[in-house]
matplotlib code that plots the C-alpha trace (Angstrom):
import matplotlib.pyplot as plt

x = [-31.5, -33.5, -31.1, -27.8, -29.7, -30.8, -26.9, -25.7, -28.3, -27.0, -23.0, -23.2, -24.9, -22.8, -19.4, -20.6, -21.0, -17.9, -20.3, -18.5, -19.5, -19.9, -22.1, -24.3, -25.0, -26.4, -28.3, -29.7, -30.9, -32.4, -34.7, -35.9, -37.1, -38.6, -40.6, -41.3, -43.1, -45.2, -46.2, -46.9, -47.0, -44.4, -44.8, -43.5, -40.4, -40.7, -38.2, -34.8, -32.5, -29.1, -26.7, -23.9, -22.3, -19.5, -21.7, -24.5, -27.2, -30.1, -31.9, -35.0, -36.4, -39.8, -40.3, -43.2, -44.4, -46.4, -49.8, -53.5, -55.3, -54.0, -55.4, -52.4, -50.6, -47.9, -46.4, -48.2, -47.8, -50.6, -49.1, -50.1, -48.2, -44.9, -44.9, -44.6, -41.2, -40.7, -42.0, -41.3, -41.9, -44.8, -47.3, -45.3, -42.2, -40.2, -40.6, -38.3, -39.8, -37.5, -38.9, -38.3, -37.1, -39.1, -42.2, -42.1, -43.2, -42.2, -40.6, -38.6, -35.2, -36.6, -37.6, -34.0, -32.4, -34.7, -34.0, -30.4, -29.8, -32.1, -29.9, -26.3, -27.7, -28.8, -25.1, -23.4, -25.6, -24.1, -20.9, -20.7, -22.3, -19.7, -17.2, -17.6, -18.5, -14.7, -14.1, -15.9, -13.9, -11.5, -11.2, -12.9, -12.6, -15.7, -17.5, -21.1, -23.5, -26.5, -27.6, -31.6, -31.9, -28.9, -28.3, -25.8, -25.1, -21.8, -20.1, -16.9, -16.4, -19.8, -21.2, -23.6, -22.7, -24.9, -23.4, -26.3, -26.9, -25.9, -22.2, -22.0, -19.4, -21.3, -19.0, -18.9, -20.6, -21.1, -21.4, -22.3, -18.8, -17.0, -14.2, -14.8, -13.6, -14.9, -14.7, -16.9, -18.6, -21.5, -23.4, -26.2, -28.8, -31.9, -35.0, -33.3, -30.1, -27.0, -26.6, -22.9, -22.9, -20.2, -19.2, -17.0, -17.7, -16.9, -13.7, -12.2, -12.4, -9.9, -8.0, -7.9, -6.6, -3.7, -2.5, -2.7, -0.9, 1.9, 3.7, 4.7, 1.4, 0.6, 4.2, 3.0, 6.0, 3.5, -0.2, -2.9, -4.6, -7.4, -9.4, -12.5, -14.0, -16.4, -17.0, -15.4, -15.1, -12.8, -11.0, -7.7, -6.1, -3.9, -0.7, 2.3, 5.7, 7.4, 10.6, 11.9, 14.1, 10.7, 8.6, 5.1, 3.7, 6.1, 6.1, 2.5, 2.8, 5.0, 8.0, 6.2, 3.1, 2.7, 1.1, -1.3, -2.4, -2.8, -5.9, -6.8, -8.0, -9.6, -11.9, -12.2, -10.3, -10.9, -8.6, -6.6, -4.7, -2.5, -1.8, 1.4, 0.0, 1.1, 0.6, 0.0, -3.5, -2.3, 0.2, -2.4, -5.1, -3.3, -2.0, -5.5, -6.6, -4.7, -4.8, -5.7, -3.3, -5.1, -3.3, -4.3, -6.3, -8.2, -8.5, -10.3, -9.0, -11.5, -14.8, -12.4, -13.4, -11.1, -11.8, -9.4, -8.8, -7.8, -7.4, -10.2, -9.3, -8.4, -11.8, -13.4, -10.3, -10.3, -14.1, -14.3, -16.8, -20.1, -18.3, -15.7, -12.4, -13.6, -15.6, -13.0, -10.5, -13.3, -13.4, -9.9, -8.4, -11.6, -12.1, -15.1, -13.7, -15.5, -13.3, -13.6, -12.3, -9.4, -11.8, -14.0, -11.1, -11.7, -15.4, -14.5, -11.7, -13.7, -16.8, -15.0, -14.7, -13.7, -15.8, -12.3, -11.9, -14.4, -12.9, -16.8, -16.7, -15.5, -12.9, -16.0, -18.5, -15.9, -15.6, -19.3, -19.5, -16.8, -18.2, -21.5, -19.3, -20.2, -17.0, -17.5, -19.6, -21.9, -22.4, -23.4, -26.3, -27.4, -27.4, -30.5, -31.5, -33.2, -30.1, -28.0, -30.3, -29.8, -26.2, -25.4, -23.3, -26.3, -29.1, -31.4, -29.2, -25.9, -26.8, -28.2, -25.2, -23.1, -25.3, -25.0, -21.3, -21.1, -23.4, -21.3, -17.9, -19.4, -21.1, -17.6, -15.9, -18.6, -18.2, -14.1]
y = [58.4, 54.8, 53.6, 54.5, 53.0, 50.0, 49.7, 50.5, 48.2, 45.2, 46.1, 45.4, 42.1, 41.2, 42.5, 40.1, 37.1, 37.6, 38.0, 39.2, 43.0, 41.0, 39.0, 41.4, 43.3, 40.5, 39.2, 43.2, 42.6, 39.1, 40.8, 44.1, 41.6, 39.6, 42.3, 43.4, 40.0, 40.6, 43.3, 43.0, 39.2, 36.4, 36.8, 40.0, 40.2, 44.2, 44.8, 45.4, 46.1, 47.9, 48.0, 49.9, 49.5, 51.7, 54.9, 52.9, 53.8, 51.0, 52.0, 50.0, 50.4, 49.4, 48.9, 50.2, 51.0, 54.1, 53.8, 55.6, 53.5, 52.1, 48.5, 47.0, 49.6, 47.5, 47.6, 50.5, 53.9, 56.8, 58.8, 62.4, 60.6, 59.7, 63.2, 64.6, 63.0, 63.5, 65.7, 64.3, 60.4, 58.8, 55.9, 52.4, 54.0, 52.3, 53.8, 53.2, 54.4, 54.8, 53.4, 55.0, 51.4, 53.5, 52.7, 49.3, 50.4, 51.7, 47.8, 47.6, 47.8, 45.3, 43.2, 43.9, 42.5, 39.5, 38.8, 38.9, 36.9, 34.2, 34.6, 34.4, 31.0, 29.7, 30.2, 29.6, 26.0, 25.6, 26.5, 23.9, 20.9, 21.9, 21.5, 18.9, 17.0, 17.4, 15.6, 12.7, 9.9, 12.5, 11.9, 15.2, 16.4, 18.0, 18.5, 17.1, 19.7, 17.4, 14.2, 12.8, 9.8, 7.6, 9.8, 12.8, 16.2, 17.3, 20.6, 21.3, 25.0, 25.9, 23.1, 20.5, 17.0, 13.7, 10.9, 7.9, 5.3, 3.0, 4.2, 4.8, 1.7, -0.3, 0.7, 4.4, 6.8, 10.6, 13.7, 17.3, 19.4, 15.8, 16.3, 13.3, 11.7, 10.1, 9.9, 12.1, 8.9, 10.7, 14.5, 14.4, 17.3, 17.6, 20.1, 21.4, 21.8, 19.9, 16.2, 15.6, 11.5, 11.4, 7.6, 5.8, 2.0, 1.4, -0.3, 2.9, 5.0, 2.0, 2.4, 5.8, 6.4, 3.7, 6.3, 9.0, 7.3, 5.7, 7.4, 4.8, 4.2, 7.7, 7.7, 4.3, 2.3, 0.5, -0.8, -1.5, -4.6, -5.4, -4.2, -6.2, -4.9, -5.4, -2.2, -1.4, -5.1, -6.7, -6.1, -7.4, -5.3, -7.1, -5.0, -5.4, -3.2, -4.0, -3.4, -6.2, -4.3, -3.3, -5.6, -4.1, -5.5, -3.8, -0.7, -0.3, -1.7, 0.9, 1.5, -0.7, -0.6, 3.4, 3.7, 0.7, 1.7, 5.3, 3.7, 1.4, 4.4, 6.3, 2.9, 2.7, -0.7, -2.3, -5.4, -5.4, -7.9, -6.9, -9.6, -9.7, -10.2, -13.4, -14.0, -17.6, -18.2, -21.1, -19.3, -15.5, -18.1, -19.7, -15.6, -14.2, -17.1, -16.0, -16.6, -20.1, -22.0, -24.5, -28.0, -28.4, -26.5, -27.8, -24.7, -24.6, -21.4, -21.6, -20.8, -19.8, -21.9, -23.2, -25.7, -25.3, -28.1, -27.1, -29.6, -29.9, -27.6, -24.3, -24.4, -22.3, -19.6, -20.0, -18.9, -16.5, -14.7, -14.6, -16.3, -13.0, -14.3, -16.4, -13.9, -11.5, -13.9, -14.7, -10.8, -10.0, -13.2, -13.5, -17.0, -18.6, -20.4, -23.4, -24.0, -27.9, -30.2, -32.7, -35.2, -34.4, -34.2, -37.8, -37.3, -34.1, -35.4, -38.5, -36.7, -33.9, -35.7, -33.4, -34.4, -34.7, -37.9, -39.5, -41.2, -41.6, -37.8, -36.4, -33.5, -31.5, -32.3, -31.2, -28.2, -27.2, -27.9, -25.9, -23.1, -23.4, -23.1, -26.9, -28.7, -31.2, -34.0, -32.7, -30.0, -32.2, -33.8, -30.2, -28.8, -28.1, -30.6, -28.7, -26.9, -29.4, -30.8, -27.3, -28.1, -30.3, -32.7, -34.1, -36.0, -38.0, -40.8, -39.8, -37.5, -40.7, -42.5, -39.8, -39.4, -43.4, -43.2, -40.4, -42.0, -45.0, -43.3, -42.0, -45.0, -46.3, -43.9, -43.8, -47.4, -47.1]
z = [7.4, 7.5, 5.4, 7.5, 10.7, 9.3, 8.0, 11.5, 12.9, 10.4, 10.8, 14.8, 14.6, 11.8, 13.8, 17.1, 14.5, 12.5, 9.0, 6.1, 5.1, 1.0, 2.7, 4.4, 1.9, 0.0, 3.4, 3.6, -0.4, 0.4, 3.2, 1.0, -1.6, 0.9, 2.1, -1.3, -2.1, 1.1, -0.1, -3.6, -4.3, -4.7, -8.3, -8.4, -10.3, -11.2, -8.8, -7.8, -4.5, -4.6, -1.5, -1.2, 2.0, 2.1, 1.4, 3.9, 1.2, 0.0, -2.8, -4.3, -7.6, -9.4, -12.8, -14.4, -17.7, -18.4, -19.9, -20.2, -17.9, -14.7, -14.3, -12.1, -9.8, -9.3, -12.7, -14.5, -13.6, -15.6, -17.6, -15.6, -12.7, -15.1, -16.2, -12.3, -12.8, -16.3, -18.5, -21.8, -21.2, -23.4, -23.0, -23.6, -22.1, -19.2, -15.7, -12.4, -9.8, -6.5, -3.3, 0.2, 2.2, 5.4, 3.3, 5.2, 7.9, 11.5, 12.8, 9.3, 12.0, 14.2, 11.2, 9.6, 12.9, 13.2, 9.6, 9.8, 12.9, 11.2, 8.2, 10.6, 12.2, 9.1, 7.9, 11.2, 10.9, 6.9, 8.3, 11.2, 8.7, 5.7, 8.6, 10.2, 7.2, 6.3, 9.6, 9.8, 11.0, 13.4, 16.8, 19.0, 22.3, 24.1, 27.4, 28.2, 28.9, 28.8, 29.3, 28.5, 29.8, 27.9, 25.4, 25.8, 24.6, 23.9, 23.1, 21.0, 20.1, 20.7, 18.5, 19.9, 18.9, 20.3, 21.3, 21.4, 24.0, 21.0, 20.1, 24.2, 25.9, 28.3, 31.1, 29.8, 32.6, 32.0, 34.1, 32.9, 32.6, 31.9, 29.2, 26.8, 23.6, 20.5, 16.8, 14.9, 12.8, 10.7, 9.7, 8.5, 8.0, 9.8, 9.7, 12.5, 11.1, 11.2, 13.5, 14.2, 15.5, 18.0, 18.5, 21.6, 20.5, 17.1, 16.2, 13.7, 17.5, 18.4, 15.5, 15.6, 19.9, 18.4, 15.8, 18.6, 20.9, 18.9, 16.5, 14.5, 13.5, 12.3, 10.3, 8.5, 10.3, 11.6, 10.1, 11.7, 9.6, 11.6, 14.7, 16.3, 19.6, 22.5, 23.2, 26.9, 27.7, 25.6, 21.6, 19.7, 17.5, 14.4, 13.9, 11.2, 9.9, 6.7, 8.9, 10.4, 13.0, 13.9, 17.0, 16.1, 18.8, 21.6, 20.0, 20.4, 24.0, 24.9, 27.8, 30.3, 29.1, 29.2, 25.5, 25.6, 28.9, 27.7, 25.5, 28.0, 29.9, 27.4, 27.1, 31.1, 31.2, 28.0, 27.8, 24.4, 23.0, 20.6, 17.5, 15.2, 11.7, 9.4, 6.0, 6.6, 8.3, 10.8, 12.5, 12.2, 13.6, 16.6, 17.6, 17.0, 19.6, 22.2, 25.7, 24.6, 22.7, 19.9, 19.7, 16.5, 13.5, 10.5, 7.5, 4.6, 3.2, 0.4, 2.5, 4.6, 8.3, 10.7, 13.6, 15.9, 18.9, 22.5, 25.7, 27.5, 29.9, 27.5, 25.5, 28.0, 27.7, 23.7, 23.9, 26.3, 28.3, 26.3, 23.2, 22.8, 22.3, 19.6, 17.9, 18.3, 16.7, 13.6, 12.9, 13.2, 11.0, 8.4, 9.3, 10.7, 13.7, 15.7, 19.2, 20.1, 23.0, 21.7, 23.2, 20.2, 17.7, 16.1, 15.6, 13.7, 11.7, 10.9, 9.6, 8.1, 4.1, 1.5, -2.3, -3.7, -1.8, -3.8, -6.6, -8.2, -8.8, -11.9, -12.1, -14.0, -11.2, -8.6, -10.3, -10.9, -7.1, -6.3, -8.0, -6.0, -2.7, -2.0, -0.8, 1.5, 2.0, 4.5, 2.2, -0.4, 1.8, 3.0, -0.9, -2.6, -4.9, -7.3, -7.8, -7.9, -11.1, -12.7, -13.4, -16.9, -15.4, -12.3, -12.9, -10.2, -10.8, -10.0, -6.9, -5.5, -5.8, -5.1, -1.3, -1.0, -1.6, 1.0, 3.6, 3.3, 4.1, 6.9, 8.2, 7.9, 9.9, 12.6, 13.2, 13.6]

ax = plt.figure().add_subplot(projection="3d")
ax.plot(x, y, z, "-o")
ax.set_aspect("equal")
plt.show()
């Protein structure tokens, strides 16, 4: 009769959490040999536990062996006792004996139902970190139903995910029953079980509201090559299609605006600029700068740097509030970019010298330099002697001259 409740008891949790009946049966097993290691020891491995959950029966059995003396009643069983059960077993003989499960006691239900549902929310916990692991990187819908101080607590399908002050926007303000978005960005497991990061600030959450929002994105018609935010204040997005009948940029704009200003506010007014990609760095440059318009750019695509020159008047736009348009413009092209007044542009030009001006240094030398990342003549001066020396083709001597030669040049164009 035990058996068929405790059956009973473990089918009506399991039906309320969806367990499979496979499953229980082996969760059922799991807590009998628990109990049995209670009881007898963890080293206790004279036992076995047998479910059988169509005919609702459990059935335990101990393993003994039959001998004279009894000097450990866990795993030796007298031989007037074995006979009780069978009369023609004989010292050294195998015995099973069969264990009523009510021998665990009057709360063995209660302990049953406490085991399972620790057993169903340890799986339910596997479950939701095998799940979400799969979807790291998608963009979720939830509702806050708790925020600690700046931190905030939100559910999706009964699943608690945390969104941190740090992946929060700076213009990003929650209320409990709010319906948010954000991009599931890591899972990691804790002693408490899984810890689902949601994020609203990194640049893939950008990327990943442009391939909701317009289609041609998500059918690769269009590729997004490069994103670069401020989180809620400001980002530029570098877009390109292989099909020329194709304007990139207006296709992510939309009919008046209406996709671009979809994303606009899901990131509660973030300004985006939107940037047509070019393989040639002036022209990706000069876009990327945008609203300022450079009059003139200096590249080195080898370190790769840019110092681009704007009238007087648009240096303030080409830099931007706090320095964001031309970080945003270093990010998205991969250049480092310095923003100068024309009224600075001769200084610049003059003091900007190149090593291969020099006609004092030898193809080798140049090369060895190059291959140090040492290109200009400024870097010269700033490089370290010692490596420098290291080299074959530098001695004292000839980095001497080499900084006099150098130091004269730009004497020279100083005084000009």
């Amino acid at each position: 009769m035990i058996n068929k409740l405790i059956i009973e008891a473990f089918t009506g949790i399991a039906r309320e959490k969806n367990v499979d009946r496979t499953n229980l049966g082996t969760i059922i097993e799991e807590l009998f040999m628990t109990l049995i290691k209670k009881k007898y020891g963890e080293e206790r491995e004279n036992f076995s536990v047998i479910v059988n959950m169509e005919k609702g029966e459990i059935e335990i059995y101990q393993e003994m062996e039959v001998v004279e003396t009894v000097t450990d009643p866990v795993i030796e069983i007298s031989l007037v006792e074995a006979e009780k059960s069978e009369s023609d077993i004989e010292i050294g003989d195998p015995f099973i004996l069969v264990i009523d499960p009510s021998n665990f006691g009057r709360r063995l239900i209660n302990t049953a139902k406490q085991y399972l549902n620790q057993k169903i929310r340890d799986i339910e916990k596997e479950s939701v970190f095998e799940d979400f692991k799969l979807r790291v990187g998608e963009i979720a819908v939830g509702t806050v139903h708790q925020i600690q101080r700046e931190n905030v607590f939100v559910n999706i399908d009964k699943t608690e995910l945390f969104l941190p002050h740090s992946e929060q926007m700076a213009n990003d303000h929650f209320r409990r029953g709010q319906t948010i978005r954000g991009i599931i960005k890591s899972v990691e497991w804790k002693s408490k079980g899984p810890e689902i990061i949601l994020s609203r600030s990194s640049d893939e959450f950008l990327k990943r509201l442009f391939e909701m929002e317009i289609p041609e994105i998500e059918d690769d018609i269009i590729e997004i090559k490069a994103v670069s935010r401020v989180p809620g204040d400001r980002s530029k997005v570098v877009v390109f299609s292989a099909d020329k009948r194709i304007d990139a940029v207006g296709a992510c704009v939309g009919m008046r605006g209406s996709r671009i200003q979809a994303i606009v506010r899901e990131l509660n007014g973030e300004k985006i600029d939107i940037v047509s990609w070019s393989q040639q760095p002036e022209i990706l440059i000069t876009r990327a700068l945008a609203p300022a318009k450079p009059i003139d750019l200096f590249i080195d695509e080898n370190r790769p740097y840019c110092v681009a020159v704007f009238d007087d008047e648009e240096l303030p736009i080409a830099i931007g509030k706090n320095g964001q348009n031309i970080k945003l413009a270093s990010d998205i092209t991969g250049y480092s970019i310095d923003a100068v007044k024309k009224s600075e542009y001769e200084g610049i030009k003059q003091t900007q010298l190149y090593l291969d001006e020099f006609s004092d240094i030898t193809k080798d030398q140049l090369e060895v330099l190059t291959n140090l990342g040492i290109q200009t003549a400024e870097e010269f001066l700033d490089a370290d002697r010692n490596l420098l020396l290291s080299q074959s083709c530098f001695d004292t001597d000839i980095i001497g001259e080499i900084a006099n030669k150098i130091q004269v040049k730009i004497d020279e164009n100083t005084e000009s």
